[in-house]
Backbone as CSV, one residue per row, in Angstrom:
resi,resn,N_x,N_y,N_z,CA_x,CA_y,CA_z,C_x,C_y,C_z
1,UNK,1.244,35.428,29.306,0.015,34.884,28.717,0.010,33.362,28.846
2,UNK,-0.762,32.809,29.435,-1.119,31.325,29.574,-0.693,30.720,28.539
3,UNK,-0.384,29.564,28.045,-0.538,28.726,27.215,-1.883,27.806,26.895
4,UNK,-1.885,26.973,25.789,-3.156,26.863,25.557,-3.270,25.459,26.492
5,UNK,-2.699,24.761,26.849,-2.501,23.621,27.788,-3.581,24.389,29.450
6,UNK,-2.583,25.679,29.611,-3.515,25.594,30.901,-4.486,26.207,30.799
7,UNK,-5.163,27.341,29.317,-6.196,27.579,28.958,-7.386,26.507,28.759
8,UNK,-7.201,25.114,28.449,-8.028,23.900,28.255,-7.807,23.528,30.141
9,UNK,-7.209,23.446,30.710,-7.256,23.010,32.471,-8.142,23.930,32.944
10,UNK,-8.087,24.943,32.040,-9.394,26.492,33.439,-10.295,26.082,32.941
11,UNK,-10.317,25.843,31.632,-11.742,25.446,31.089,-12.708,24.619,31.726
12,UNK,-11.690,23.414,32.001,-12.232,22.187,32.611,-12.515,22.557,34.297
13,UNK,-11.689,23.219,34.874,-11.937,23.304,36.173,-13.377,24.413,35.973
14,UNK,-13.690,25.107,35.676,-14.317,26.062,35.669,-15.973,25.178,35.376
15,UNK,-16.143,24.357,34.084,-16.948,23.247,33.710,-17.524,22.497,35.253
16,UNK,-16.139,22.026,35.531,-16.535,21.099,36.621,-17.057,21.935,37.513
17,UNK,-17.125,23.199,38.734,-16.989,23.636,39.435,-18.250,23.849,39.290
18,UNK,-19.041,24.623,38.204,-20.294,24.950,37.936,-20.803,24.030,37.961
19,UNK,-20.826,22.699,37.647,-21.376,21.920,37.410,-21.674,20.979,38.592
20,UNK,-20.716,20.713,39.210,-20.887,20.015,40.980,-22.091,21.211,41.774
21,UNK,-21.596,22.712,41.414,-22.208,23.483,42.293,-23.496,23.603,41.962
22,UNK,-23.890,23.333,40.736,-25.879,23.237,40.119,-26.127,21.787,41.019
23,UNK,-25.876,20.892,40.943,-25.813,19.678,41.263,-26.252,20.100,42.925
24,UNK,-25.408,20.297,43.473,-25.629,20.975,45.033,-26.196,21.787,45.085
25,UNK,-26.691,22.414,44.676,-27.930,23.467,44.894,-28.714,22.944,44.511
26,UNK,-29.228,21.903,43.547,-30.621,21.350,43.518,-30.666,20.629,44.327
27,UNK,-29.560,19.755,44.955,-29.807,18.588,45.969,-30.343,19.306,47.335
28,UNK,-29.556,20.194,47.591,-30.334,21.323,48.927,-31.327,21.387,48.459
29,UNK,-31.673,21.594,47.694,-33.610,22.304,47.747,-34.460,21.555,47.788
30,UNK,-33.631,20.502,47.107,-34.672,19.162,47.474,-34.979,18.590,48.743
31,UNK,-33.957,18.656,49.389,-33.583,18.470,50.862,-34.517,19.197,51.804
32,UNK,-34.234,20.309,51.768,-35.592,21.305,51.967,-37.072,20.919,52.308
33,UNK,-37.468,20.739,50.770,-38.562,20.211,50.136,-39.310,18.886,51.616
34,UNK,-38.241,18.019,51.478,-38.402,17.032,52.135,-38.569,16.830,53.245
35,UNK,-37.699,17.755,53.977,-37.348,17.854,55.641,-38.591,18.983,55.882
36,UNK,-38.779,19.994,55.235,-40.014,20.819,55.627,-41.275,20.459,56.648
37,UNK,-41.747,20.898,57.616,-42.618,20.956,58.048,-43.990,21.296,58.163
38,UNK,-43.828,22.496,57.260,-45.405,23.141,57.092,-45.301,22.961,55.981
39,UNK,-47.023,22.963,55.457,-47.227,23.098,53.890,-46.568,24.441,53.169
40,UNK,-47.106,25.044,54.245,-46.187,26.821,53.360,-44.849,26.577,52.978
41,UNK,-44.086,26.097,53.927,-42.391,25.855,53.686,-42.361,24.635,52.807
42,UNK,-42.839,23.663,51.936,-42.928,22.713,51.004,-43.205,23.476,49.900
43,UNK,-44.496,24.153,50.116,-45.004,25.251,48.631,-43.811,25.953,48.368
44,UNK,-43.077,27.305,49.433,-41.933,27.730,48.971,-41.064,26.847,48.309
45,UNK,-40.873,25.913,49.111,-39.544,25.161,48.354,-39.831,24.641,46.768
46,UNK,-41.328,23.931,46.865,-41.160,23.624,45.133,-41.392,24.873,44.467
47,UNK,-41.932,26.030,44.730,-41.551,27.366,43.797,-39.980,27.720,43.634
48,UNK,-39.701,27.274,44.364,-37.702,28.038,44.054,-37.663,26.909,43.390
49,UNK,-37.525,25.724,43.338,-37.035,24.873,43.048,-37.204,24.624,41.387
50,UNK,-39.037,24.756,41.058,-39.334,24.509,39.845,-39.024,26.245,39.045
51,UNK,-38.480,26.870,39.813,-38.226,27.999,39.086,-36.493,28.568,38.563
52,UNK,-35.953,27.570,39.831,-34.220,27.788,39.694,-33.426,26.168,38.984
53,UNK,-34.478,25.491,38.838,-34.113,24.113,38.672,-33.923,24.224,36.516
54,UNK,-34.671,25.240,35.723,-34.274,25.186,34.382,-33.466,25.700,33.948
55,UNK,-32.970,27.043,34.918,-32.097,28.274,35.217,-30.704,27.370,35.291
56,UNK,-30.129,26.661,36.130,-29.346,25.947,36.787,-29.157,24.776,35.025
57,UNK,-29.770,24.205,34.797,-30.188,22.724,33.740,-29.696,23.601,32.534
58,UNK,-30.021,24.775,32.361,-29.338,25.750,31.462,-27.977,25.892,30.961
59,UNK,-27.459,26.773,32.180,-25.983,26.905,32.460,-25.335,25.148,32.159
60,UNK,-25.613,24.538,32.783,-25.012,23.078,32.781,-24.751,23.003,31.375
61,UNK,-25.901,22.840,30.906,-25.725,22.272,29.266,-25.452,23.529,28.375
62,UNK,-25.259,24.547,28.695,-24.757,25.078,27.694,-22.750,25.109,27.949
63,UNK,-22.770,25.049,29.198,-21.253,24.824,29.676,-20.537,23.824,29.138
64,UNK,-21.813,22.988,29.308,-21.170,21.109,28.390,-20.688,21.122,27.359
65,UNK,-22.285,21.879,26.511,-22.093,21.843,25.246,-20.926,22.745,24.581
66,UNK,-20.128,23.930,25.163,-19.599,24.605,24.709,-18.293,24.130,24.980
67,UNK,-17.730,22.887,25.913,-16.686,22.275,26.435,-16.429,21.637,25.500
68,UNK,-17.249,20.493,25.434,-17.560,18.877,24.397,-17.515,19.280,23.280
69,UNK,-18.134,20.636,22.467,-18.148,21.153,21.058,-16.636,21.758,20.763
70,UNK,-16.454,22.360,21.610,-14.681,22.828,21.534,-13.832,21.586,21.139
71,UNK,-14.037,20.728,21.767,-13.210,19.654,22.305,-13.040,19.149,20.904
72,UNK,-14.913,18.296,20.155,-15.130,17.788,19.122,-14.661,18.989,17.657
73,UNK,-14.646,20.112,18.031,-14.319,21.059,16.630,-12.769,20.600,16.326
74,UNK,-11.630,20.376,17.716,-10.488,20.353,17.614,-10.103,19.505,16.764
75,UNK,-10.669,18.184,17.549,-10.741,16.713,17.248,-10.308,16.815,15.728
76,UNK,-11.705,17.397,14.694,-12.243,17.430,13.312,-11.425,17.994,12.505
77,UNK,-10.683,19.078,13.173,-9.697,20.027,12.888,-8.453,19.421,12.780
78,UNK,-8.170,18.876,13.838,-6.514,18.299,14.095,-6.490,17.379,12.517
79,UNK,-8.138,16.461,12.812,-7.971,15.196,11.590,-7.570,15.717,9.940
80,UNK,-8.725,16.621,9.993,-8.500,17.741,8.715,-6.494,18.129,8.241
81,UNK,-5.890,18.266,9.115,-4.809,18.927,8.942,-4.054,17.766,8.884
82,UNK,-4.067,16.428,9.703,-3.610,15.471,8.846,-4.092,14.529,7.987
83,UNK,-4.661,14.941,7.044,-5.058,14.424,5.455,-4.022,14.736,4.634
84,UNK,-3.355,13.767,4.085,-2.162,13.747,2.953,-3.080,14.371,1.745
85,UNK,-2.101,14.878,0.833,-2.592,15.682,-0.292,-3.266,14.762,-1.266
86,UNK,-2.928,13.493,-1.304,-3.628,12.862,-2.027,-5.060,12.049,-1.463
87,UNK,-5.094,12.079,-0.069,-6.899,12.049,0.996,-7.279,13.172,-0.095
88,UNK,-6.879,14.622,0.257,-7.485,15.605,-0.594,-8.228,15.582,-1.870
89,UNK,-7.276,15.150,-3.129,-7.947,14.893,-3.911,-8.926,13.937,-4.201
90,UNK,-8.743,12.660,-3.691,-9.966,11.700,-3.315,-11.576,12.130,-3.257
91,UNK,-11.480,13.492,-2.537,-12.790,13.784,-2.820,-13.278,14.921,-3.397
92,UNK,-12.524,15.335,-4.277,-12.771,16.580,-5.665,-13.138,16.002,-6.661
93,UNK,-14.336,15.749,-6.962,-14.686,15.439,-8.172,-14.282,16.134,-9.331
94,UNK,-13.759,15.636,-10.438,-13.033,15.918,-11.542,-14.330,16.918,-12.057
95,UNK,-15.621,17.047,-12.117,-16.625,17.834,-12.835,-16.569,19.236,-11.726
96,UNK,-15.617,19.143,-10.727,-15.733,20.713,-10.028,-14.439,21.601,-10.088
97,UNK,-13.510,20.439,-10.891,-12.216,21.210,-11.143,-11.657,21.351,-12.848
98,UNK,-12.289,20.367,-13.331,-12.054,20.351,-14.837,-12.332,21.642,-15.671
99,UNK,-11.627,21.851,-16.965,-12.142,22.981,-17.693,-13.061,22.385,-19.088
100,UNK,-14.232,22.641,-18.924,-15.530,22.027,-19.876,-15.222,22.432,-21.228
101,UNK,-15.573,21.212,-21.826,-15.337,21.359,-23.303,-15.817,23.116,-23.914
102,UNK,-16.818,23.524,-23.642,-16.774,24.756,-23.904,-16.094,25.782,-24.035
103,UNK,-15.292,25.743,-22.964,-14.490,26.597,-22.799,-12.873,26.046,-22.898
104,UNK,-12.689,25.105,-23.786,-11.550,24.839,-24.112,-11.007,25.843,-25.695
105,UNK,-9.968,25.750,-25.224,-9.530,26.158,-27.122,-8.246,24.773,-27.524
106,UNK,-9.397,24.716,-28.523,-8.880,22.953,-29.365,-9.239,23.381,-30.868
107,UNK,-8.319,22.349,-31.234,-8.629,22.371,-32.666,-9.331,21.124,-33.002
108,UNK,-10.038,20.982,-34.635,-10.520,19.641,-35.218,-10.128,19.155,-36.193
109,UNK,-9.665,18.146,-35.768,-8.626,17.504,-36.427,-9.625,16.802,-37.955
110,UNK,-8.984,16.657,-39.470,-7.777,17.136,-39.183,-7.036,18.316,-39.196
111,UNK,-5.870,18.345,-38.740,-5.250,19.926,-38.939,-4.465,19.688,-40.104
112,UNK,-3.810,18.577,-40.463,-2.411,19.192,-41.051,-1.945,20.118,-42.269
113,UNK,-3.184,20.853,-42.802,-3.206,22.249,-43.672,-3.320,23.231,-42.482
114,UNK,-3.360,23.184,-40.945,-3.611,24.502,-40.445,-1.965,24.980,-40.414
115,UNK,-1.823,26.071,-40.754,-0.359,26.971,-40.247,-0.491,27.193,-38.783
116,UNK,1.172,26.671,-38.780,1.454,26.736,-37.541,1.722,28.085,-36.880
117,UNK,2.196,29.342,-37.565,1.776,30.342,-37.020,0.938,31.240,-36.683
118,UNK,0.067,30.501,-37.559,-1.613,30.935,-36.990,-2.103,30.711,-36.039
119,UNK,-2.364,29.444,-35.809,-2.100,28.815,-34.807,-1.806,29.493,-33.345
120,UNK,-0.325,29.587,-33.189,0.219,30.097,-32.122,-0.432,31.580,-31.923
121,UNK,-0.668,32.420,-33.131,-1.204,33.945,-32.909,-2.213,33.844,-32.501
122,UNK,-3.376,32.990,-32.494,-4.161,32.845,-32.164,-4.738,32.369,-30.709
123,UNK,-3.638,31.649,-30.181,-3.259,30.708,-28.807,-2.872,32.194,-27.932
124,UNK,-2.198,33.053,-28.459,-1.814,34.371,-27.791,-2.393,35.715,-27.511
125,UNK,-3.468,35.592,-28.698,-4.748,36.443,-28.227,-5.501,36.119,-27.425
126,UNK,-6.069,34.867,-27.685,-6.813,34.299,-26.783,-6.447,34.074,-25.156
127,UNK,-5.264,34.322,-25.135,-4.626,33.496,-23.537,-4.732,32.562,-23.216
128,UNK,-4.172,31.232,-24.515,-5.175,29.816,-24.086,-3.839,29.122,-23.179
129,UNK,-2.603,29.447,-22.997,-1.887,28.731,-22.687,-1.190,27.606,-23.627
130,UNK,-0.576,26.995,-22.896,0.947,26.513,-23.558,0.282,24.809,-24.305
131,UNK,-0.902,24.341,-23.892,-1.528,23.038,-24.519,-2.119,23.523,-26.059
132,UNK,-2.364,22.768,-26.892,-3.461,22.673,-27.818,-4.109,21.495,-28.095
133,UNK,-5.055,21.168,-27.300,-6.042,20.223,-27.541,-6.436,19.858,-29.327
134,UNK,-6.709,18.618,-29.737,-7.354,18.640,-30.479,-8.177,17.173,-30.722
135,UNK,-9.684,17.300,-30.764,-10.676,16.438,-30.999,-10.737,15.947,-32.151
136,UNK,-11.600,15.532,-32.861,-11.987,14.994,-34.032,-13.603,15.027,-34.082
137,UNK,-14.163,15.620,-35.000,-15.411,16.149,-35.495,-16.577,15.580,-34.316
138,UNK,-16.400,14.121,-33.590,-16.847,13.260,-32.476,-16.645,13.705,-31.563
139,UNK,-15.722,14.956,-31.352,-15.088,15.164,-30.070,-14.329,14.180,-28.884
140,UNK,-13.799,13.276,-30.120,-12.946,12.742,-29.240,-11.395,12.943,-29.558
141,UNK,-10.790,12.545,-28.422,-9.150,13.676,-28.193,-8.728,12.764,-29.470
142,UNK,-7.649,13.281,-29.984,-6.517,13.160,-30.772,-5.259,13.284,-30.743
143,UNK,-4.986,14.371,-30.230,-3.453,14.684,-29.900,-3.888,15.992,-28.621
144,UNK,-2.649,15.992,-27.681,-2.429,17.280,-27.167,-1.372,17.628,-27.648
145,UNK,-0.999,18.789,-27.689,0.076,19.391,-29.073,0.763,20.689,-27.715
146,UNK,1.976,20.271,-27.596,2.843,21.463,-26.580,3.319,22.502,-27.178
147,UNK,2.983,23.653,-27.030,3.318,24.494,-27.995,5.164,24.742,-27.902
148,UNK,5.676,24.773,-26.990,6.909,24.312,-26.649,7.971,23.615,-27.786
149,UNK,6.935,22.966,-28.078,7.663,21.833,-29.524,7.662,22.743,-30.879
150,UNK,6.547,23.343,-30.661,5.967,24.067,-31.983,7.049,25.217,-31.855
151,UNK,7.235,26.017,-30.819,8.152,26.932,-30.624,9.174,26.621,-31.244
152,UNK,9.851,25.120,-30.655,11.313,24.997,-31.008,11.143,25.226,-32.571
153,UNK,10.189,24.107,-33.580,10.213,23.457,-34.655,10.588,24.932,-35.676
154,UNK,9.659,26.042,-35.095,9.857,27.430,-36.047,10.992,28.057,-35.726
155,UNK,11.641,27.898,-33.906,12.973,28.960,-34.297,13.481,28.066,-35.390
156,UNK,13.878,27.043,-34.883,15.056,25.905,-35.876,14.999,26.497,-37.666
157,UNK,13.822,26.540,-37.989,13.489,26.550,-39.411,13.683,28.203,-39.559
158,UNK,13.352,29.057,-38.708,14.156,30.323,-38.867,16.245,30.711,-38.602
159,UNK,16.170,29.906,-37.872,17.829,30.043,-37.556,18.945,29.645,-38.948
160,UNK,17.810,28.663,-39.448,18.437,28.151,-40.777,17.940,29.364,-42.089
161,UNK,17.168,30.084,-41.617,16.669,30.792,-43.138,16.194,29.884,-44.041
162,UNK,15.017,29.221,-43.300,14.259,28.052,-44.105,13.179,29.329,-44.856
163,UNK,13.346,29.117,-46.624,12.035,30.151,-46.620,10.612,29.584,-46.682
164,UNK,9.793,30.875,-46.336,8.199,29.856,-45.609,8.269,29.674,-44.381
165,UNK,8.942,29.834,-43.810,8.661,29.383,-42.311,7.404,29.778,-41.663
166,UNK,6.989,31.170,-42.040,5.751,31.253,-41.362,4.682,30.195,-42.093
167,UNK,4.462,29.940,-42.841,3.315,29.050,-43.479,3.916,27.756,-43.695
168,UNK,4.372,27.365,-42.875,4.646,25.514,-42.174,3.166,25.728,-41.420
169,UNK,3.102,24.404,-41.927,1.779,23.665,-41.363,2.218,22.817,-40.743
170,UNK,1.111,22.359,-40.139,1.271,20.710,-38.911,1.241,19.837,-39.419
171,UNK,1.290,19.798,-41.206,1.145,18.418,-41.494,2.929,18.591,-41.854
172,UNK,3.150,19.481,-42.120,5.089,19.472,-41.904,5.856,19.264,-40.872
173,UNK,5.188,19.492,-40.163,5.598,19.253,-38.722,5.615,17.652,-38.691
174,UNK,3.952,17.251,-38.845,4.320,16.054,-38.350,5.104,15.340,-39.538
175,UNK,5.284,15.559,-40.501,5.913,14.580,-41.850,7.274,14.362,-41.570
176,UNK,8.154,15.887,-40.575,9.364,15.629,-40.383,9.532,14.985,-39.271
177,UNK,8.223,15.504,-38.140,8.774,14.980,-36.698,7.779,14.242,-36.488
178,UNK,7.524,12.305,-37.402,6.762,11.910,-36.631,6.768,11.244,-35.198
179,UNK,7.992,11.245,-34.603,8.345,10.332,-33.351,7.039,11.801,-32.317
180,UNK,7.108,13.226,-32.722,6.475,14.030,-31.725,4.720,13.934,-31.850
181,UNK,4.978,13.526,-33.068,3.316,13.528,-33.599,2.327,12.344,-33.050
182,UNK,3.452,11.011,-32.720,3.036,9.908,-31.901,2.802,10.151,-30.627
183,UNK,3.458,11.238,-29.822,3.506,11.590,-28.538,2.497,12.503,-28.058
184,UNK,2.263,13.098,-29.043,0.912,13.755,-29.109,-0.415,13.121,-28.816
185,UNK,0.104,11.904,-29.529,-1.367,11.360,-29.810,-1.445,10.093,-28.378
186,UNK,-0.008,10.394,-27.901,-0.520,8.972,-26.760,-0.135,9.541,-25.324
187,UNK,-0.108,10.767,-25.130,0.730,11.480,-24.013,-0.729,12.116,-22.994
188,UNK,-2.088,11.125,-23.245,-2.968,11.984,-22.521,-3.418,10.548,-21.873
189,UNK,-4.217,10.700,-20.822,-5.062,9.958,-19.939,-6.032,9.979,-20.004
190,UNK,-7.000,9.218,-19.335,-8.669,9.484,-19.315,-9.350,9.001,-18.435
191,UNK,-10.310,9.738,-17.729,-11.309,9.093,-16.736,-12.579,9.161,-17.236
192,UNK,-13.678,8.933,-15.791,-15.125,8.785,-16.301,-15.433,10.259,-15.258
193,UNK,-16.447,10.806,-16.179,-17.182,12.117,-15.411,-17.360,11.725,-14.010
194,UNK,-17.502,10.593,-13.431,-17.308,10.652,-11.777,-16.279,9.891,-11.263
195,UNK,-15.197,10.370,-11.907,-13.860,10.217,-11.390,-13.559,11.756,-10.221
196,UNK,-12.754,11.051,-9.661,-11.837,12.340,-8.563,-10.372,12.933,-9.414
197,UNK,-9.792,13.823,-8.501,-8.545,14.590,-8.972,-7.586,13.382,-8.571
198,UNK,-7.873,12.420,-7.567,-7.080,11.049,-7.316,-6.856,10.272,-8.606
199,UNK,-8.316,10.099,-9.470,-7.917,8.855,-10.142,-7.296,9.728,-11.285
200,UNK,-7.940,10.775,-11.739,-6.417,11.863,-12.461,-5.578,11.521,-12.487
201,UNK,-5.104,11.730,-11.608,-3.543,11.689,-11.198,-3.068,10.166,-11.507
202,UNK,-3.949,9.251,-10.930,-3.567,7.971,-11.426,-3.066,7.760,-12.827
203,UNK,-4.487,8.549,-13.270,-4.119,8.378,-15.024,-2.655,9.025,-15.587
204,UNK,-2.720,10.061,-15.144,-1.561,10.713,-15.410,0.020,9.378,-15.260
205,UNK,0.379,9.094,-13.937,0.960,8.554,-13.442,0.961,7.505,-14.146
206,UNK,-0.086,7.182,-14.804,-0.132,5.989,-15.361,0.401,5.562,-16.906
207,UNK,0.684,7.238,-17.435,1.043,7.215,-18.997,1.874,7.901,-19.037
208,UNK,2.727,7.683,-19.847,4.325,7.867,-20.353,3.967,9.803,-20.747
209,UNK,4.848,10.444,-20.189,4.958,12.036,-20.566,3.472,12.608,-20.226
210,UNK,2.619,12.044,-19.690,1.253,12.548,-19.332,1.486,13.913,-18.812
211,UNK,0.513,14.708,-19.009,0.682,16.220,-18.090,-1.551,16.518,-18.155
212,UNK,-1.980,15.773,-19.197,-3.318,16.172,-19.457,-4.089,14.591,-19.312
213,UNK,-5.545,14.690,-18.848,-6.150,13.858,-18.496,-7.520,14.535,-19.038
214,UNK,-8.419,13.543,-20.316,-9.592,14.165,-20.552,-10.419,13.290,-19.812
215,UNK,-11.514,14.077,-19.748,-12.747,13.552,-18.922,-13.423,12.905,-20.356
216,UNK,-14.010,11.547,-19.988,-14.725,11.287,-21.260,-16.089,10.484,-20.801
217,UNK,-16.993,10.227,-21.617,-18.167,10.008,-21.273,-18.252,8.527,-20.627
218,UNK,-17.376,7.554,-21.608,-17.360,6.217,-20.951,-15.786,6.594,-19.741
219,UNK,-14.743,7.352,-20.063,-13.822,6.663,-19.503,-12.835,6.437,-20.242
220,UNK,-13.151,6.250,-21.667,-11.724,5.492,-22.322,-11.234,6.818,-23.425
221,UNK,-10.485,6.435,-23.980,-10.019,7.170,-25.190,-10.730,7.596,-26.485
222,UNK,-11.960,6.707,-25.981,-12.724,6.400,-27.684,-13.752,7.811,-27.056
223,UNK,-14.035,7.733,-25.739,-15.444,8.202,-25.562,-15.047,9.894,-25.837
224,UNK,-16.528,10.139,-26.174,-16.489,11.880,-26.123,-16.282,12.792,-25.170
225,UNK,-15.137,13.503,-25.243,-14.907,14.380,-24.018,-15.893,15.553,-23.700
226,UNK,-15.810,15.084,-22.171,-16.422,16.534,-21.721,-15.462,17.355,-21.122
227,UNK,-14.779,17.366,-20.798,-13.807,18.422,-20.040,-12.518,17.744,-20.015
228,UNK,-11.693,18.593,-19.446,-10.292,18.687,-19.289,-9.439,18.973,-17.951
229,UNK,-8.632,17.903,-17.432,-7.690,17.767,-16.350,-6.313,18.328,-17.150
230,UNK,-5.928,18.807,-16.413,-4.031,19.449,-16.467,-3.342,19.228,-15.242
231,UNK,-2.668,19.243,-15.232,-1.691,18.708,-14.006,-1.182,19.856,-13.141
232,UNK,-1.585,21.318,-13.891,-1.479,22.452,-13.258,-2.656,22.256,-12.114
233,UNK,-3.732,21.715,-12.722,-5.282,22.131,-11.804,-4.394,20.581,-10.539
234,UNK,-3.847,19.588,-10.808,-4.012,18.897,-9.871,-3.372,19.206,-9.294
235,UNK,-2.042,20.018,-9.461,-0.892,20.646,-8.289,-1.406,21.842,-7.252
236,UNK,-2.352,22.077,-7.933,-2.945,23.569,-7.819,-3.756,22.956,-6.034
237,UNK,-4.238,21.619,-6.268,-5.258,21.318,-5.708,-4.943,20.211,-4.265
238,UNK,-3.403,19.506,-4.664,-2.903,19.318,-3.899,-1.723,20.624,-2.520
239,UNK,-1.669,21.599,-2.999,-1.209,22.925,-2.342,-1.933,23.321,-1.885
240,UNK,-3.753,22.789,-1.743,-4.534,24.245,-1.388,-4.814,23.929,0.282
């Protein structure tokens, strides 16, 4: 089986060949045309001529076009395949990959009377995953809360036979662990609704333990979120 090297050489010879040979067959007929003697043999000639001359102009350009379009698809293709993952995100707008405030599961702050095993039972019916967002009545962020932490905080207080453990709240949480409760509250990023999965990532990159990036109306921390970046959606998006 050929390789694709001399599959692109037949191509071209084949292009050219047709293409010299339309070329020479209109130049004969014209020739014809010219050298003719009688009117009859002039009339024949411009009937073949104006009849094989669009026939011929045909083939050419569709030969061209199907050469030059190959050629240019490759071109577009080759470029496509070298775009670094971060070209990629550059042009994903954060409003086609984000998850919209709607469909978040967050809490409103404040929490620190909510039980923390409510909480989690609730995170597990739902299938919300391992974050817990939480806004403030403005809908603006407050803390992202890893449930990870929350995990540890209840075995610990069960391993000890702390009694109550199920009805620890988050305001116990944070009273014992405020170094986690600070991290909560400063471990997120933020862009503007026409930010990319690039400047995401910036944000991310840009803050200490970041993993979440909210979308907010101005941009900053203060503004009201509309949606939600995770660092799952940006890995997700640099792999695809």
């Amino acid at each position: 089986m050929p390789d694709q090297n001399e599959a692109d050489k037949a191509r071209g010879q084949l292009a050219a060949f047709i293409t010299v040979a339309s070329v020479a067959g209109v130049i004969t007929l014209a020739i014809i045309i010219v050298v003719t003697n009688t009117p009859a043999r002039a009339l024949n000639g411009q009937w073949v001529l104006g009849t094989v001359l669009p026939v011929i102009g045909t083939w050419v350009g569709t030969i061209l076009a199907f050469y030059f379009g190959k050629a240019n698809f490759e071109s577009a293709a080759n470029f496509a395949r070298q775009l670094t993952p971060q070209d990629k995100l550059r042009v994903i707008p954060v409003k086609t990959k984000w998850i919209p405030r709607d469909a978040m599961f967050f809490k409103t702050a404040p929490i620190d009377a909510l039980k923390i095993s409510a909480v989690l039972d609730e995170m597990d019916k739902l299938n919300k995953g391992d974050r817990l967002p939480v806004l403030t009545d403005k809908f603006v962020a407050n803390y992202v809360i890893h449930r990870s932490e929350l995990d540890q905080y209840i075995a610990t207080k069960a391993r000890k036979n702390v009694p109550g453990t199920a009805d620890l709240t988050f305001g116990d949480f944070f009273k014992e662990c405020p170094d986690r409760e600070k991290m909560f509250a400063t471990s997120f990023g933020t862009v503007k609704s026409d930010a990319t999965l690039a400047d995401a990532q910036v944000a991310m990159q840009q803050t200490k333990n970041c993993e979440d990036v909210f979308v907010t109306a101005d941009g900053t921390p203060a503004g009201e979120v509309l949606g939600w970046i995770t660092d799952n959606i940006i890995q997700a998006n640099l792999q695809a």
